[in-house]
C-alpha positions in Angstrom: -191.5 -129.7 -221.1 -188.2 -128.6 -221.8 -188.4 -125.3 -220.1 -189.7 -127.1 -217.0 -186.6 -129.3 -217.2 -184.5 -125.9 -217.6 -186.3 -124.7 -214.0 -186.0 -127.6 -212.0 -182.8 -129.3 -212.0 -182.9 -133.2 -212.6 -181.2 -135.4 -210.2 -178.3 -136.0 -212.6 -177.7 -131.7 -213.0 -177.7 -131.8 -209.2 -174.8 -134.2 -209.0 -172.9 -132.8 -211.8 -173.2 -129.3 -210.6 -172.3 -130.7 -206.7 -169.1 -132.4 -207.8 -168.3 -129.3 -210.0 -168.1 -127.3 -206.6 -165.8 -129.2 -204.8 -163.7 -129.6 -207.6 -163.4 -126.1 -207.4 -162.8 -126.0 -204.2 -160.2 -128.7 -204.2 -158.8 -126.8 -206.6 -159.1 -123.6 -204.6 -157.2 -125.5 -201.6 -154.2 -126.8 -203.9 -153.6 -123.1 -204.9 -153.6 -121.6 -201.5 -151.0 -124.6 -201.2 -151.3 -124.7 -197.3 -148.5 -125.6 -195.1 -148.7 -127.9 -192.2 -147.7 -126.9 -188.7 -143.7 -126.7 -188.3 -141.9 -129.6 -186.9 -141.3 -130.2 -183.2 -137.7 -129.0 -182.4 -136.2 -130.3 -179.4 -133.5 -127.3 -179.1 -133.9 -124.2 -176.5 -134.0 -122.0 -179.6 -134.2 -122.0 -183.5 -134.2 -120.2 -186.6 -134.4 -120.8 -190.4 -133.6 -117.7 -192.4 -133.2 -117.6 -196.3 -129.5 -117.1 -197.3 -130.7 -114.6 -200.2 -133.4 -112.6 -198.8 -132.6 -112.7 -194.6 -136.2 -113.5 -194.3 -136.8 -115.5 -191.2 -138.8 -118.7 -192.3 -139.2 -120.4 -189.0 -138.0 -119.3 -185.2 -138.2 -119.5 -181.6 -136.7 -117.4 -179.0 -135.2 -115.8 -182.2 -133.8 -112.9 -180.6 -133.1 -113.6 -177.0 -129.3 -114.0 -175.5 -127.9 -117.6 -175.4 -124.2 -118.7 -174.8 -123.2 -118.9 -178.3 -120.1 -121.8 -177.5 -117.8 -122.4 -180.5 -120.4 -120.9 -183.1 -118.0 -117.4 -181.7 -115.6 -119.0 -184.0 -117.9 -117.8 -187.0 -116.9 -114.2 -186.3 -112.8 -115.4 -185.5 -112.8 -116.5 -189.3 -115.2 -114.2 -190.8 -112.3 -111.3 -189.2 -109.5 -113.2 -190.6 -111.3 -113.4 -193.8 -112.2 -109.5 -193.7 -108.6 -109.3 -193.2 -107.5 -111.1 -196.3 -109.5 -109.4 -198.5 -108.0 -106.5 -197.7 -104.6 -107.5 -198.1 -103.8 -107.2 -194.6 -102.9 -110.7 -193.9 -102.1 -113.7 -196.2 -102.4 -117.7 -195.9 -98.8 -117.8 -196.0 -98.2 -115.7 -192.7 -96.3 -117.3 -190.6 -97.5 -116.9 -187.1 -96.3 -117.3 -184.0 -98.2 -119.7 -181.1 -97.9 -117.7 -177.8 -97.8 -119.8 -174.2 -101.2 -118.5 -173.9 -102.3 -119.8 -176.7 -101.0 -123.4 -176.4 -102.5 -123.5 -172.8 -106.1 -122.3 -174.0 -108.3 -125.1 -172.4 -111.0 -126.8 -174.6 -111.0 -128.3 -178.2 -107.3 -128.0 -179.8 -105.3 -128.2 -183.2 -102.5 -129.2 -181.1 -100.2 -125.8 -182.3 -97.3 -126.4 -179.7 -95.6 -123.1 -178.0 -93.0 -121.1 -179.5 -93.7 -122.3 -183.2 -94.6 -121.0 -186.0 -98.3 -121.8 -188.1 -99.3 -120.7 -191.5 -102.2 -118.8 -191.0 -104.1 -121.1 -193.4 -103.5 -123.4 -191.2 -104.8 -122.0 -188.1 -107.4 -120.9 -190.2 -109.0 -124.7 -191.0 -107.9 -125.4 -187.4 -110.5 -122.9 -186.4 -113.1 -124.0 -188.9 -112.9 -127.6 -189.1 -111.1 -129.0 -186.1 -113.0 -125.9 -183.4 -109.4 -125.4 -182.2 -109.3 -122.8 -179.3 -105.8 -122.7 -179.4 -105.4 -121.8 -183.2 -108.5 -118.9 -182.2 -106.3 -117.5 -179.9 -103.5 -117.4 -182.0 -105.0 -115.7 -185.0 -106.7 -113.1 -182.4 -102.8 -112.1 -181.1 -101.6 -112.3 -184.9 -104.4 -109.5 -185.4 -105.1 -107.8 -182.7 -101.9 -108.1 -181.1 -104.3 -109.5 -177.9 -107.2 -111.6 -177.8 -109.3 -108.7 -175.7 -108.2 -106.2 -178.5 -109.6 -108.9 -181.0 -112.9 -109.3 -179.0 -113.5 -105.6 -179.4 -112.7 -105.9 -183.2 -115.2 -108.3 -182.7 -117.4 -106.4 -181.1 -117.0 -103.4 -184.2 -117.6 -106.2 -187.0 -120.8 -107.3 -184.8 -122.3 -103.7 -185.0 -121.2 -103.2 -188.5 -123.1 -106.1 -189.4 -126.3 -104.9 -187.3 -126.3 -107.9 -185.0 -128.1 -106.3 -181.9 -127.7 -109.5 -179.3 -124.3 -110.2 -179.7 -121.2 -109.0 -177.3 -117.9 -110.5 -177.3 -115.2 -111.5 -174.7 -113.3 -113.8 -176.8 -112.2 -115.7 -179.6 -113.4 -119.0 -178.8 -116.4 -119.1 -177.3 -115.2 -120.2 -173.5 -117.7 -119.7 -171.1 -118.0 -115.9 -169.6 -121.9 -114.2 -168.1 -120.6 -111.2 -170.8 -120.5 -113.4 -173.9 -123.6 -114.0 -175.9 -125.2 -114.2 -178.6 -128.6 -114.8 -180.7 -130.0 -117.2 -182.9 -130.8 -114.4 -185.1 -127.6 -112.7 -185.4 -125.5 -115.7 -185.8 -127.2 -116.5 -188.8 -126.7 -113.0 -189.6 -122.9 -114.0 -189.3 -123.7 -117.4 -191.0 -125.0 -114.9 -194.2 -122.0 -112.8 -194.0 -119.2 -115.6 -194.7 -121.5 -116.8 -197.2 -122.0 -113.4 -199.0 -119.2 -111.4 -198.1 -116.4 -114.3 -199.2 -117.7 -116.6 -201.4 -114.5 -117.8 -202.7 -113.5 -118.9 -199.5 -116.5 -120.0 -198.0 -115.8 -123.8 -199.4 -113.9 -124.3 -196.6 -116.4 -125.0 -193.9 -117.5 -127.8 -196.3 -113.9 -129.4 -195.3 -114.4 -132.8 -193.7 -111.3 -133.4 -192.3 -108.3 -131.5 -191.3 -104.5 -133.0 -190.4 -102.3 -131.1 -188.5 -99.5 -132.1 -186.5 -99.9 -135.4 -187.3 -103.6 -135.6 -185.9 -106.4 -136.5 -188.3 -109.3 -134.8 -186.9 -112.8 -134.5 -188.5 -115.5 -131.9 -188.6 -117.7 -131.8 -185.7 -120.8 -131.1 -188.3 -122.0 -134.7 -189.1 -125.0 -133.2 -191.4 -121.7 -132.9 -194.0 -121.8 -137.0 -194.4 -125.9 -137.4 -194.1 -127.1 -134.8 -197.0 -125.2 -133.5 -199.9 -126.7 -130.1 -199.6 -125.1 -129.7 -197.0 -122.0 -127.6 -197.3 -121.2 -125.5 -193.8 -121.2 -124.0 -191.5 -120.1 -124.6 -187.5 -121.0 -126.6 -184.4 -120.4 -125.4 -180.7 -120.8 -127.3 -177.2 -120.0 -126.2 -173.7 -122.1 -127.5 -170.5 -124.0 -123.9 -170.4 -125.0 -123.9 -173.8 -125.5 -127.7 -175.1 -124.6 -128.8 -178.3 -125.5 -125.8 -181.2 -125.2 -126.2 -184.9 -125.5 -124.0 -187.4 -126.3 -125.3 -190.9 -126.8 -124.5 -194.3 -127.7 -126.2 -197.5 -128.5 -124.8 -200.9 -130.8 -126.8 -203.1 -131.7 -125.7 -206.6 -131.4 -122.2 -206.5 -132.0 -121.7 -202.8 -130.1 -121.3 -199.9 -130.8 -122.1 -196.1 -129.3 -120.9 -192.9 -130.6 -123.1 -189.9 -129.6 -122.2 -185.8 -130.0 -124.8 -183.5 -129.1 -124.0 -179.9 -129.1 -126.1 -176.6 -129.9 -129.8 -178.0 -129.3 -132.7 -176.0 -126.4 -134.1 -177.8 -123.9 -134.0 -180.5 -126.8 -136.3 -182.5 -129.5 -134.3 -181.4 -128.6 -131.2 -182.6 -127.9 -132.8 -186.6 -131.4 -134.1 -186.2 -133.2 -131.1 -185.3 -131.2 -129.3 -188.2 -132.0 -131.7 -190.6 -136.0 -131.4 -189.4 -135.9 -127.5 -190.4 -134.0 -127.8 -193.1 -136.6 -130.5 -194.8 -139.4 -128.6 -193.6 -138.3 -125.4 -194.8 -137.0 -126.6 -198.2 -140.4 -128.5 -198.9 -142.8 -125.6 -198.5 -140.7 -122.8 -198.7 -139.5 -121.2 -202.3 -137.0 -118.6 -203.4 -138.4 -116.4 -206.0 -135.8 -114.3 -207.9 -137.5 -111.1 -209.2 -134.7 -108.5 -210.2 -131.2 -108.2 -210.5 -128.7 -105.4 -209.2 -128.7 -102.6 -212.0 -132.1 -104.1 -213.9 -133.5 -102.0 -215.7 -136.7 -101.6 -214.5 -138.2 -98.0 -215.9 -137.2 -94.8 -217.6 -138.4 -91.5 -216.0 -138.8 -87.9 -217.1 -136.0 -85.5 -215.9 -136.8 -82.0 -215.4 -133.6 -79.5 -216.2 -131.0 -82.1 -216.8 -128.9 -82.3 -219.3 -131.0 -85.3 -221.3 -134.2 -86.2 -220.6 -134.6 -89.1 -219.4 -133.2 -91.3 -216.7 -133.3 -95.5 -216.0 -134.4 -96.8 -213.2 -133.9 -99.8 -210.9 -132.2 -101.7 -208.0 -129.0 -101.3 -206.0 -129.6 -104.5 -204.8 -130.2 -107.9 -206.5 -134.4 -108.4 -205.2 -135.5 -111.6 -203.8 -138.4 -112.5 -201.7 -139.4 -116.0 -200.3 -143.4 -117.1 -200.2 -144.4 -120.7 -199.6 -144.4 -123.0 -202.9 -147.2 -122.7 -205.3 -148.1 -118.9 -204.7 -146.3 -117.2 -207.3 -149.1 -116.8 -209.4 -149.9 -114.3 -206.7 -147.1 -112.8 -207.0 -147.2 -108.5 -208.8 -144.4 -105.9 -208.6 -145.6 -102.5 -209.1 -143.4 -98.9 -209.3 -144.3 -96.3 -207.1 -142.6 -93.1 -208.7 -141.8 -89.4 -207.6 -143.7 -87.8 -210.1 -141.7 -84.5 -210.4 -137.6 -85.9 -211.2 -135.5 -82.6 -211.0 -131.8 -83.2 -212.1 -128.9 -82.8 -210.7 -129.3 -86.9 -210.1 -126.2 -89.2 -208.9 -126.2 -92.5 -209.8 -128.0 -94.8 -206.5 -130.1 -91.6 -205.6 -133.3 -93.0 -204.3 -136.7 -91.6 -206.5 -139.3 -94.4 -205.6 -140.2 -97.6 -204.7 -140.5 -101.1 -205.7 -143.8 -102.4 -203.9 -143.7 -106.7 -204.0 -147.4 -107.8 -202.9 -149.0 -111.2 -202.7 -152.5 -112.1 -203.3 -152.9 -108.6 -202.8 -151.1 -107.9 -199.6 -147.7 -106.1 -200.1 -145.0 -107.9 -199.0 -141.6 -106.1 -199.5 -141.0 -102.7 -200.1 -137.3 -101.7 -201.7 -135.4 -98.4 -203.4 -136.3 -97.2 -207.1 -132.8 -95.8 -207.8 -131.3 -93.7 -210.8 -129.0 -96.2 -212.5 -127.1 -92.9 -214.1 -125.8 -89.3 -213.5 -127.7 -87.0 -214.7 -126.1 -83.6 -214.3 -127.9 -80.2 -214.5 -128.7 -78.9 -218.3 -128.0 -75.7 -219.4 -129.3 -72.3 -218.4 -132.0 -72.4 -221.4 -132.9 -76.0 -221.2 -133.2 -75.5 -217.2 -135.3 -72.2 -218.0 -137.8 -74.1 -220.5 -138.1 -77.2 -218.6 -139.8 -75.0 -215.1 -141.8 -73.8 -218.1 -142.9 -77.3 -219.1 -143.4 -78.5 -215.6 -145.2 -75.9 -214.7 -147.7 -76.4 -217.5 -147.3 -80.1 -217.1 -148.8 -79.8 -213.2 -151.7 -77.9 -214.2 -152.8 -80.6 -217.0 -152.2 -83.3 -213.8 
């Protein structure tokens, strides 16, 4: 009886076994963690990008040439910033407004001719108050000339790989030779962010009084979410009203692009869409830091024997939320390491997969030097490799 009962499953077993199978593959679906379809965006062109990896999230029209407006003024203070850092200027430079200047048409600080501005100044009339006239100045205080400062523009552009971007001025005034991408001005977006950190608190700025003129920050995502702490708006007729955005929540930063939107309102909205998306299903996973040490390698003929290895560069990847458990890092090696070795030298590579699909591929470097040994030591270890390779 009972080993009928073991051959044909009751009613009840049936059941049991049927609600044990979509459990599983409930549970299947939860781990796959599936994203819904991206939001409508009503913009001409998008991106999301994560601030620590570059990766582009979401996008469209990612790489074609828009008028890029007042989001030009991103490269205008990421130059004067450059310049700082180096010494080269201060925020206590006194400089001079030109006729030029004071004429320039568009959004103002309201400099007035034949004064003189602290460049700090100028410098939060540019980011906060969009003032053409403070652009121009800083580009003559530079460049002595705002077409020598496009083409310092131009070389900061190519330096930082942005291959859809050409300059013809400081502001962002209309001209058929001025344009940009989505994708390259969040590459610019990253590069204040990255490259001055210190000083990067500034496009946070809400308001800005100079002259006796209160003016506010055109980015109205700075009063709606918290997160939000940058970076520039732009408008002219050609190109609509543009944003760029970002927002850092828990550990994880977002740049967002939004170009041609109806209105001043429209493009906050459309921002704000991507940026909720993108935090929701979207995760930034950590893996390695800068100088890690990841592995230790054999070193033929050097002078010890061994060498660490690991990453020039901190290593992040981004992978929709609740995959990491699919997550593996393996270290692809060169299997014969011959010294003389300097210190970033590549000698692998670090291969990120998920669920079994690789995903990222970066350097394995030497962490040390590792000069040449001896003549004896150089001698015995050909010896050793030689008898090593055979065994292998």
């Amino acid at each position: 009886m009972m080993k009928n009962m073991l051959q044909t499953p009751s009613r009840l077993s049936l059941y049991l076994l049927s609600l044990f199978m979509l459990l599983a593959v409930a549970l299947q679906v939860r781990a796959e963690s599936l994203i819904p379809a991206p939001p409508q965006v009503a913009a001409t062109a998008y991106l999301v990008m994560d601030a620590d990896t570059g990766e582009i999230l979401l996008a469209k029209d990612a790489d074609q040439r828009f008028a890029p407006a007042s989001l030009t003024k991103m490269m205008t203070s990421y130059i004067v910033e450059y310049e700082m850092s180096r010494g080269n200027i201060t925020e206590e430079d006194q400089v001079p407004i030109s006729e030029h200047a004071w004429r320039t048409e568009g959004s103002r600080m309201f400099v007035r001719e034949g004064t003189q501005v602290k460049l700090g100044d100028l410098l939060r009339g540019v980011v906060i108050q969009s003032g053409n006239d403070a652009s121009v100045a800083l580009a003559e205080y530079i460049a002595g000339g705002e077409r020598a400062f496009a083409d310092l523009m131009n070389q900061h552009a190519q330096r930082l790989g942005l291959n859809n971007t050409q300059f013809r001025n400081a502001t962002g005034l209309p001209d058929p030779e001025h344009y940009s991408s989505p994708h390259d001005l969040a590459l610019i977006g990253r590069a204040l962010i990255k490259d001055f950190p210190d000083r990067y608190s500034i496009y946070s700025e809400k308001y800005f009084t100079y002259n006796g003129i209160k003016q506010p920050n055109r980015n109205r995502l700075l009063w709606r979410d918290d997160s939000v702490d940058g970076i520039k708006t732009g408008h002219t007729q050609e190109a609509g009203y543009c944003l760029v955005a970002s927002a850092k929540r828990e550990d994880m930063r977002l740049i967002t692009v939004v170009l041609g939107t109806a209105s001043d309102e429209a493009r906050s909205q459309e921002s704000q869409k991507l940026l909720s998306y993108a935090f929701r299903f979207y995760r930034t996973h950590k893996l390695y830091q800068a100088g890690q040490v990841l592995n230790q390698a054999r070193v033929w003929g050097g002078s010890v024997n061994q060498v660490r290895l690991g990453l020039a560069d901190d290593l992040a990847i981004t992978i929709p939320r609740g995959q990491d458990g699919g997550l593996e890092a393996t270290l692809d090696m060169a299997t014969a390491i011959k010294a003389p070795l300097t210190r970033g030298q590549e000698l692998g590579q670090v291969l990120v997969s998920l669920n079994g699909e690789q995903i990222k591929a970066v350097p394995l470097v030497a962490l040390d030097d590792v000069p040449e040994g001896g003549l004896f030591k150089r001698i015995w270890d050909q010896i050793l490799l030689f008898f090593a390779s055979l065994f292998n």
